[in-house]
KEDO-375715 format. One record per residue (C-alpha): x, y, z; residue in three letters; residue number from 1. Coordinates in steps of 0.25 Angstrom, whole numbers. Example, Ala and Ser with C-alpha at 12.3 -4.5 7.8 and 13.67 -1.06 7.14 Angstrom:
+-------+-------+-------+-----+-----+
|     u |     v |     w | res |   n |
+-------+-------+-------+-----+-----+
|    49 |   -18 |    31 | ALA |   1 |
|    55 |    -4 |    29 | SER |   2 |
+-------+-------+-------+-----+-----+
This chain:
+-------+-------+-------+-----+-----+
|     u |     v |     w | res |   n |
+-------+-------+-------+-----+-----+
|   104 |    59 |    30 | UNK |   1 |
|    90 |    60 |    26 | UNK |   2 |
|    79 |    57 |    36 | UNK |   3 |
|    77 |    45 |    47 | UNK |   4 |
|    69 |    34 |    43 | UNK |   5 |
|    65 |    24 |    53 | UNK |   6 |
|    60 |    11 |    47 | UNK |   7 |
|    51 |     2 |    55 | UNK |   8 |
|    51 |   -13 |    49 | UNK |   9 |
|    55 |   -28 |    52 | UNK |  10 |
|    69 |   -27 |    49 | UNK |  11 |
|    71 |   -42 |    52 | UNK |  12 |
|    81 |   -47 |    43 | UNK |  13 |
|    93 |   -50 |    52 | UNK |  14 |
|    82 |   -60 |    59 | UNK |  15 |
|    79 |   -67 |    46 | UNK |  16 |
|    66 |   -60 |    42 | UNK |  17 |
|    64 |   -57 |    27 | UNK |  18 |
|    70 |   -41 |    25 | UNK |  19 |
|    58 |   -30 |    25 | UNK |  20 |
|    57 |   -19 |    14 | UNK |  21 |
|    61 |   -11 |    27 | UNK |  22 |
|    75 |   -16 |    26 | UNK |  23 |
|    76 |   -13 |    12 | UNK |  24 |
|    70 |     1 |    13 | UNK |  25 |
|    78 |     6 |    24 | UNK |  26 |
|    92 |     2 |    16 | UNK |  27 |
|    86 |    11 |     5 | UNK |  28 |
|    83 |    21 |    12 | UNK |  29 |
|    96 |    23 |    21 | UNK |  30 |
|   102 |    22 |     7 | UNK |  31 |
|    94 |    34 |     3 | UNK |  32 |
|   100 |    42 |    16 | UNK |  33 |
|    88 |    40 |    25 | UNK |  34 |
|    93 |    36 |    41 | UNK |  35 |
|    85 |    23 |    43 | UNK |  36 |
|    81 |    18 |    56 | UNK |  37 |
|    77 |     2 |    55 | UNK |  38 |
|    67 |    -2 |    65 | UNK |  39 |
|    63 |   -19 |    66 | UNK |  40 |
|    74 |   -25 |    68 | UNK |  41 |
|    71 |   -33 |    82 | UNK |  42 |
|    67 |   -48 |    79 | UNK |  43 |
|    56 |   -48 |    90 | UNK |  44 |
|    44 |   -41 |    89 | UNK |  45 |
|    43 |   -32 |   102 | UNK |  46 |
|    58 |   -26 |   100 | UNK |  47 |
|    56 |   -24 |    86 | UNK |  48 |
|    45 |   -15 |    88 | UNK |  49 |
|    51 |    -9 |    99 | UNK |  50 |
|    62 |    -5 |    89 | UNK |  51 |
|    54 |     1 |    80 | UNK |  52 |
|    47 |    10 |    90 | UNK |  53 |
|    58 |    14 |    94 | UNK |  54 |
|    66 |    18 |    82 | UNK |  55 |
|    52 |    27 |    80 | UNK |  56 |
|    53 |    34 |    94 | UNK |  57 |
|    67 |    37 |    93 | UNK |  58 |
|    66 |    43 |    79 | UNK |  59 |
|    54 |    51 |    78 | UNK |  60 |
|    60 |    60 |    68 | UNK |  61 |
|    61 |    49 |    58 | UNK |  62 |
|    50 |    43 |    49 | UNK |  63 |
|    45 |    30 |    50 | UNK |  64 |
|    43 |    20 |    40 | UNK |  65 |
|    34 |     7 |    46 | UNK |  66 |
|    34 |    -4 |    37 | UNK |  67 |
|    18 |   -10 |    39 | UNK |  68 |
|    17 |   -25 |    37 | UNK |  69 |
|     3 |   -33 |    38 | UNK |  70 |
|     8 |   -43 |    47 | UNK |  71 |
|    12 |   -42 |    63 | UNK |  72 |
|    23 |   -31 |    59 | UNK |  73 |
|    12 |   -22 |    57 | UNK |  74 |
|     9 |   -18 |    71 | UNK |  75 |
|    25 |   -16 |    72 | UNK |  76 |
|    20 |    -5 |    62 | UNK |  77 |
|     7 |     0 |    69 | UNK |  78 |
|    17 |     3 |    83 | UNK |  79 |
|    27 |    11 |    76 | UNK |  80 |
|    17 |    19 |    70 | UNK |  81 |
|     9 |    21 |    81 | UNK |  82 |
|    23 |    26 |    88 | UNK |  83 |
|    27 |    35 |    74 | UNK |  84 |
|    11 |    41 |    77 | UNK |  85 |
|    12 |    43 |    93 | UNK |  86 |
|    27 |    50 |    92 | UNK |  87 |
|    22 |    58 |    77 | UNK |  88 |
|    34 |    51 |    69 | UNK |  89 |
|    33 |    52 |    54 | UNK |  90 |
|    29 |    36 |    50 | UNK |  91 |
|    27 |    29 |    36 | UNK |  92 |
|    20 |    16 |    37 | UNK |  93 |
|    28 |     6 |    24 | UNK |  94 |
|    15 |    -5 |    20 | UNK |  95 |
|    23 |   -18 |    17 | UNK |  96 |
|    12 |   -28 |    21 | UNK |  97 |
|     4 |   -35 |    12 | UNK |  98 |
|    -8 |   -39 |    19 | UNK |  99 |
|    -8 |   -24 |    25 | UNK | 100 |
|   -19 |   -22 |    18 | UNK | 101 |
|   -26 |   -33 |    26 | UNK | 102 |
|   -21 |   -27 |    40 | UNK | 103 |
|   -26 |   -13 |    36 | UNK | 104 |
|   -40 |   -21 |    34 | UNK | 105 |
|   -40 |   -29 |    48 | UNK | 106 |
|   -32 |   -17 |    56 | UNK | 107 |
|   -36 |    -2 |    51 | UNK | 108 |
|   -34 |     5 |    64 | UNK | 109 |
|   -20 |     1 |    67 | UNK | 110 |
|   -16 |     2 |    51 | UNK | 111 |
|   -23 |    17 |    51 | UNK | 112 |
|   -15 |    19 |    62 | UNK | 113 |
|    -2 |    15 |    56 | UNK | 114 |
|    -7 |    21 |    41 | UNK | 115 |
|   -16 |    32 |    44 | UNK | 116 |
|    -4 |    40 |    53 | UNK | 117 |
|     7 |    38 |    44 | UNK | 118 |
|    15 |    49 |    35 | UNK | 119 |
|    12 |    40 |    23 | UNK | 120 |
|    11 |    26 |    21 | UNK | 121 |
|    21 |    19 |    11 | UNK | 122 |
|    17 |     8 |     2 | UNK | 123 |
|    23 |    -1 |    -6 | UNK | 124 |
|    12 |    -5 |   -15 | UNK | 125 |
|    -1 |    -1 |   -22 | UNK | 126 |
|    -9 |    -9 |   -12 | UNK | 127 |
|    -5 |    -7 |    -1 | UNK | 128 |
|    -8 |     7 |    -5 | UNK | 129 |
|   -19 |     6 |   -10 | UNK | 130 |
|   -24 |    -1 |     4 | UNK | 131 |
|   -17 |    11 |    10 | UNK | 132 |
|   -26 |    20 |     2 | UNK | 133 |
|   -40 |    13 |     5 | UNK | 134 |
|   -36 |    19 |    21 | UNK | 135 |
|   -32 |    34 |    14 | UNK | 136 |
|   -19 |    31 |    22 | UNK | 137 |
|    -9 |    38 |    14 | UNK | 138 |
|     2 |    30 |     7 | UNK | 139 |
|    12 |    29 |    -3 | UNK | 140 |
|    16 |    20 |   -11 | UNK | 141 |
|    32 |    14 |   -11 | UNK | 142 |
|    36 |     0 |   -16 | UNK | 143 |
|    46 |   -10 |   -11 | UNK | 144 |
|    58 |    -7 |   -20 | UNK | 145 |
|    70 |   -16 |   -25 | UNK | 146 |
|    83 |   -11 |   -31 | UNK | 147 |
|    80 |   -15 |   -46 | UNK | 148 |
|    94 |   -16 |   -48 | UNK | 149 |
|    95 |   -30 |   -39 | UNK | 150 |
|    85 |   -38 |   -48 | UNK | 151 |
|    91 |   -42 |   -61 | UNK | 152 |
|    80 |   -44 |   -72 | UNK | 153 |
|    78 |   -56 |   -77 | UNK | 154 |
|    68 |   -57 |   -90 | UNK | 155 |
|    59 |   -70 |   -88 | UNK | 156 |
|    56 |   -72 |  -103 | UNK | 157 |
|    53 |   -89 |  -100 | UNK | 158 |
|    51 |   -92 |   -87 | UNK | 159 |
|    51 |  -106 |   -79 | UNK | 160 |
|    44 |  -112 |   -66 | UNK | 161 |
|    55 |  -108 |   -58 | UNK | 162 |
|    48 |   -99 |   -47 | UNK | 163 |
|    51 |   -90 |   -35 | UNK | 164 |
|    45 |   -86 |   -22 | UNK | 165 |
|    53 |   -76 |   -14 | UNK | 166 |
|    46 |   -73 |    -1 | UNK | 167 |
|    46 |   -76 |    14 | UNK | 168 |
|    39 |   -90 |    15 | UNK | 169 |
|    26 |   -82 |    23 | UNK | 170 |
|    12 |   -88 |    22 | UNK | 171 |
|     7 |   -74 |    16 | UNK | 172 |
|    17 |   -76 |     5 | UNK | 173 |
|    11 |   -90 |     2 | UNK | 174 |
|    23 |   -97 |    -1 | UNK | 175 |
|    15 |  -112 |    -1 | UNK | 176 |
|     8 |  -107 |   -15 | UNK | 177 |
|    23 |  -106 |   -22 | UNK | 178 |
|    25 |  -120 |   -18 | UNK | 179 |
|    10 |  -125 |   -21 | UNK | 180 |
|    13 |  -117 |   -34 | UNK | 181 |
|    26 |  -125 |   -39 | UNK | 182 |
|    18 |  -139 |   -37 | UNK | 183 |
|     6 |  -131 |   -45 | UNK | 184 |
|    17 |  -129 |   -55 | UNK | 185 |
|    27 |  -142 |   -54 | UNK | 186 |
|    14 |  -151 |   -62 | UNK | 187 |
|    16 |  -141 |   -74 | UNK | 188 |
|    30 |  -135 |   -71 | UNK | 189 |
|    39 |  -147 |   -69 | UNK | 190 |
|    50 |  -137 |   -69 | UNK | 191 |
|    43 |  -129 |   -58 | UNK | 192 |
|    54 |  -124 |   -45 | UNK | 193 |
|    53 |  -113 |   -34 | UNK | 194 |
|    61 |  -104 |   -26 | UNK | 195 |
|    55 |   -99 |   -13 | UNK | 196 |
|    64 |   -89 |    -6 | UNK | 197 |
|    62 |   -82 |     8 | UNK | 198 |
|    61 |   -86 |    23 | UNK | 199 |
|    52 |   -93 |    30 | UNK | 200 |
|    42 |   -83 |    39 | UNK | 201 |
|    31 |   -94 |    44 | UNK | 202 |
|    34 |  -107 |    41 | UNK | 203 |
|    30 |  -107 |    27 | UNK | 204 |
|    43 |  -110 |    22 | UNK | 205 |
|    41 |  -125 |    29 | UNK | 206 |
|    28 |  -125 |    23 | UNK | 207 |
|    33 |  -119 |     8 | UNK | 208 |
|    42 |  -131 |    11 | UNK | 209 |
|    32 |  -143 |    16 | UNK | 210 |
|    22 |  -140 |     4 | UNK | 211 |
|    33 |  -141 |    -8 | UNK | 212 |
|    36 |  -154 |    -2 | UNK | 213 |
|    21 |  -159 |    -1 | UNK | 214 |
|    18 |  -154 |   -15 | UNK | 215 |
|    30 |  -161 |   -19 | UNK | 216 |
|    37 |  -148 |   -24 | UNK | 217 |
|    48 |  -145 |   -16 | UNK | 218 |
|    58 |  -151 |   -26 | UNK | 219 |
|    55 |  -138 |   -34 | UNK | 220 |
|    54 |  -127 |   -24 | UNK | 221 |
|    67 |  -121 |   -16 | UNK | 222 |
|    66 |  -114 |    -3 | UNK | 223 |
|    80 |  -104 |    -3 | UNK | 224 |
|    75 |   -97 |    10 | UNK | 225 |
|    78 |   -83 |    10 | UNK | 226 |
|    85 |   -76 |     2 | UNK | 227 |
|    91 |   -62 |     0 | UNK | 228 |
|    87 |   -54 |   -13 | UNK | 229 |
|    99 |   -55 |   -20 | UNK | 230 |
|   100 |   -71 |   -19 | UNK | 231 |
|    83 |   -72 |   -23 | UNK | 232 |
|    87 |   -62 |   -34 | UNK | 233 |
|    97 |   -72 |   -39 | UNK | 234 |
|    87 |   -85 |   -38 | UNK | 235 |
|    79 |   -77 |   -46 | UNK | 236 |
|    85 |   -77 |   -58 | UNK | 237 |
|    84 |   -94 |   -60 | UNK | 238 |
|    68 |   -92 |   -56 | UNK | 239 |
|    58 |   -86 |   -66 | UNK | 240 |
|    42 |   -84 |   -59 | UNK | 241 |
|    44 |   -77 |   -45 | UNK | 242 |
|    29 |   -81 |   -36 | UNK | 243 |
|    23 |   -74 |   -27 | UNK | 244 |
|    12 |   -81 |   -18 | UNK | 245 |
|    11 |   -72 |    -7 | UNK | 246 |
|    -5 |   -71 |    -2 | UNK | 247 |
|    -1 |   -55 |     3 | UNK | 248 |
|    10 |   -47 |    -2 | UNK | 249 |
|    11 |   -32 |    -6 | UNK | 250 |
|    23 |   -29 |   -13 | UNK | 251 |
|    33 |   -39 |   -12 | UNK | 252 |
|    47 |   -36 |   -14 | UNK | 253 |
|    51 |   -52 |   -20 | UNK | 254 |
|    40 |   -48 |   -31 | UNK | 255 |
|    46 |   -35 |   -35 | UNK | 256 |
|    59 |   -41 |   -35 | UNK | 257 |
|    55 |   -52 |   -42 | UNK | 258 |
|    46 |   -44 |   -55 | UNK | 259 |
|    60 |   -36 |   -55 | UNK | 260 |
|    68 |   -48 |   -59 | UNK | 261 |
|    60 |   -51 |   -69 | UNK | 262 |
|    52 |   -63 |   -63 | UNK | 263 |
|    38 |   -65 |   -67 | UNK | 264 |
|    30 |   -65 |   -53 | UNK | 265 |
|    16 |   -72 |   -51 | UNK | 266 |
|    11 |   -67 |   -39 | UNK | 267 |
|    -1 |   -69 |   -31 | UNK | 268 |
|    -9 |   -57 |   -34 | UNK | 269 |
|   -10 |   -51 |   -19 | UNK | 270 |
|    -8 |   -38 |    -9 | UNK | 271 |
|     1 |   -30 |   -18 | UNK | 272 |
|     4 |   -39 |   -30 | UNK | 273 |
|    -5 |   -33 |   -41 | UNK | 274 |
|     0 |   -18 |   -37 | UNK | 275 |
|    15 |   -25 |   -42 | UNK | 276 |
|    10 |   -36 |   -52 | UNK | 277 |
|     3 |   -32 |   -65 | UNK | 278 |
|    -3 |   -47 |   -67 | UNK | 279 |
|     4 |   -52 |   -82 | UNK | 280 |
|    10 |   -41 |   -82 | UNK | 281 |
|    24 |   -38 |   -74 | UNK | 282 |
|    18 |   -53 |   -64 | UNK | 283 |
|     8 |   -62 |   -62 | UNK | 284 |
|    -3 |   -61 |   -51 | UNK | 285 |
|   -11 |   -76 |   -47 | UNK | 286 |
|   -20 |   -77 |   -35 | UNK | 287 |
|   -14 |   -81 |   -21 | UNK | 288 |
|   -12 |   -94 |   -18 | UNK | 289 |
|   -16 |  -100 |   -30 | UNK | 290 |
|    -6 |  -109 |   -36 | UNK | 291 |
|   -12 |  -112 |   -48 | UNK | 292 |
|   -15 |   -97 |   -51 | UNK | 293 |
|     3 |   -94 |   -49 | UNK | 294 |
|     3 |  -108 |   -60 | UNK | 295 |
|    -4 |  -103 |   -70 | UNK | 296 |
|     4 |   -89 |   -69 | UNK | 297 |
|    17 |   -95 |   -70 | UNK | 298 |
|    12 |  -105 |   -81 | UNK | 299 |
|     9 |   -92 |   -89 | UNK | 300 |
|    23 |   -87 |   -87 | UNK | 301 |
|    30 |   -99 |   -90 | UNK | 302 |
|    22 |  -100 |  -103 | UNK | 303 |
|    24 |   -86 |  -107 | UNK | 304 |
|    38 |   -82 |  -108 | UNK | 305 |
|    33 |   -69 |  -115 | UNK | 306 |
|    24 |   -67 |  -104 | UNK | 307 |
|    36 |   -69 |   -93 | UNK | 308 |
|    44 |   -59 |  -100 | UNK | 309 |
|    36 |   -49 |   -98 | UNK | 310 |
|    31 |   -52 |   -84 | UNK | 311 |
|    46 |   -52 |   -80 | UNK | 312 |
|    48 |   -39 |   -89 | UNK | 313 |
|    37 |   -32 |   -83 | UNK | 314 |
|    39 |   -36 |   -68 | UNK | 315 |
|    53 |   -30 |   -69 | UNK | 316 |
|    49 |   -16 |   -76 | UNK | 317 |
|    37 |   -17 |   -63 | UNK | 318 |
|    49 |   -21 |   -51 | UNK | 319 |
|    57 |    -7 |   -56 | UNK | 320 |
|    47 |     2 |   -52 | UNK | 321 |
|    51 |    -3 |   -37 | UNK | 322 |
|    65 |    -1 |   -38 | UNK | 323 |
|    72 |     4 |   -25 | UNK | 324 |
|    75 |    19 |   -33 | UNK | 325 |
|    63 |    22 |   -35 | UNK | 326 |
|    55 |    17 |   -23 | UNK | 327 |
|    67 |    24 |   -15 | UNK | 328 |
|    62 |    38 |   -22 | UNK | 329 |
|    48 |    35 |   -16 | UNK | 330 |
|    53 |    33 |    -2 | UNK | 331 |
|    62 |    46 |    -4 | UNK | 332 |
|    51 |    54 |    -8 | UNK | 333 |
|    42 |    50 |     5 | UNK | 334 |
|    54 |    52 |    14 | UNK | 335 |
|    55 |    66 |     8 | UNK | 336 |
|    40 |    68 |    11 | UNK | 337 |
|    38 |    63 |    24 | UNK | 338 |
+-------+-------+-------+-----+-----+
């Protein structure tokens, strides 16, 4: 048995909350050997963070991995730092948060304290790192990872207006600019449908909802709710142009898995987006929350079928760099260090 690892997250799932990378991480890792201790599993707030200072107190001779979000769950990091600091516990903060960046602007002193202190920092993408950097924070930089092998291929040569949207219905994700964007497209794309898949987290599910019916579009959009992996991989195959309209992100998981199926992706160029997306190149990047700027990029893949081919080629040759092998090797190696 190599050494004990104890995991500080939301592990939330069984209470109907959208999987973290946490709970993918810590499968791979107990895989690899490592003792795991899960710690965020309580639905209320006060005992979840109660269990996670508690699974740091009683295993001061494991390390720490803290995923760091930019929302409220960031001060659910910050405490169990702070503990990690007062009881000398090897801890290694894990950046997830899109908007981190901002909360590192509008709260330096408590981020130093979580940053400044730690072992290392681990990031899971150039941006984040590079914010990192600007602090001389040290860091080191380990993607999200997919198992390759769970994403069949499919080349794109000719696509058609037949989009997806895979995320938790969140106003930072913007979900209202996909349906703004079918009726942008319906009065020069009669053919024009959407899938949107993922749970509602604020009400904008309702409003996603109330919207296609004002603009007259709900006819062509279809709300499956959520959805595990393997049943969105599945949709996939009958959908061509996977959006992403998210007003913060930093490397999201449904992009990678997307580019890896062979799906061109037009993404609001955002956060992490341009350290994943080479614009014409392996995706297409557009301005948040313009409709008519994602119009005109899916107009260019839908009148370009050499043009699709090799976005949908080239984002699958990008999404194998971030295979779960090799990421695993990165995380071995840190382990191995710390």
């Amino acid at each position: 048995m190599k050494r004990r690892i104890v995991y500080i997250d939301n592990f939330l799932a069984e209470h109907g909350a959208t999987p973290t990378t946490g709970v993918t991480l810590t499968a791979l890792f107990e895989k690899e050997g490592y003792e795991v201790i899960r710690a965020g599993t309580k639905k209320n707030k006060r005992a979840r963070l109660f269990e996670m200072l508690a699974a740091i107190s009683n295993n001061k001779d494991a390390l720490v991995l803290i995923a760091v979000y930019s929302t409220s769950a960031f001060y659910f990091a910050w405490a169990c730092a702070q503990l990690c600091r007062l009881l000398k516990v090897k801890y290694i903060p894990c950046l997830h948060g899109g908007n981190l960046p901002d909360r590192i602007t509008k709260n330096p002193f408590l981020c130093g304290q979580i940053f400044a202190h730690s072992y290392t920092n681990v990031v899971v993408s150039g941006y984040l790192q590079d914010c990192i950097a600007k602090k001389n924070w040290p860091s080191v930089l380990i993607p999200n990872s997919i198992n390759i092998q769970s994403y069949p291929f499919l080349l794109r040569p000719a696509v058609h207006p037949k989009l997806l949207w895979v995320r938790s219905f969140h106003s930072i994700y913007n979900p209202q600019l996909a349906v703004k964007l079918v009726h942008a497209l319906s009065s020069i794309q009669s053919d024009v449908s959407l899938t949107m898949v993922g749970p509602d987290k604020d009400g904008s599910l309702a409003a996603c909802k109330k919207l296609a019916e004002e603009l007259n579009v709900a006819d062509k959009i279809t709300f499956t709710g959520r959805l595990s992996v393997t049943d969105w991989v599945k949709l996939s195959a009958s959908h061509d142009i996977f959006i992403n309209t998210t007003n913060f992100d930093n490397l999201p998981v449904s992009v990678i898995e997307a580019m890896a199926l062979g799906m061109p992706v037009v993404s609001t160029n955002v956060g992490g987006l341009k350290y994943l997306i080479n614009n014409n190149v392996n995706g297409l990047l557009v301005n948040p929350g313009s409709a008519e700027e994602f119009t005109a990029a899916i107009q260019s893949l839908l009148n370009n079928a050499a043009f699709s081919a090799e976005i949908s080629k080239s984002a699958r040759q990008s999404a194998e760099i971030f295979d779960t092998a090799k990421v695993l090797q990165l995380w071995n190696k840190l382990f191995t260090e710390a």
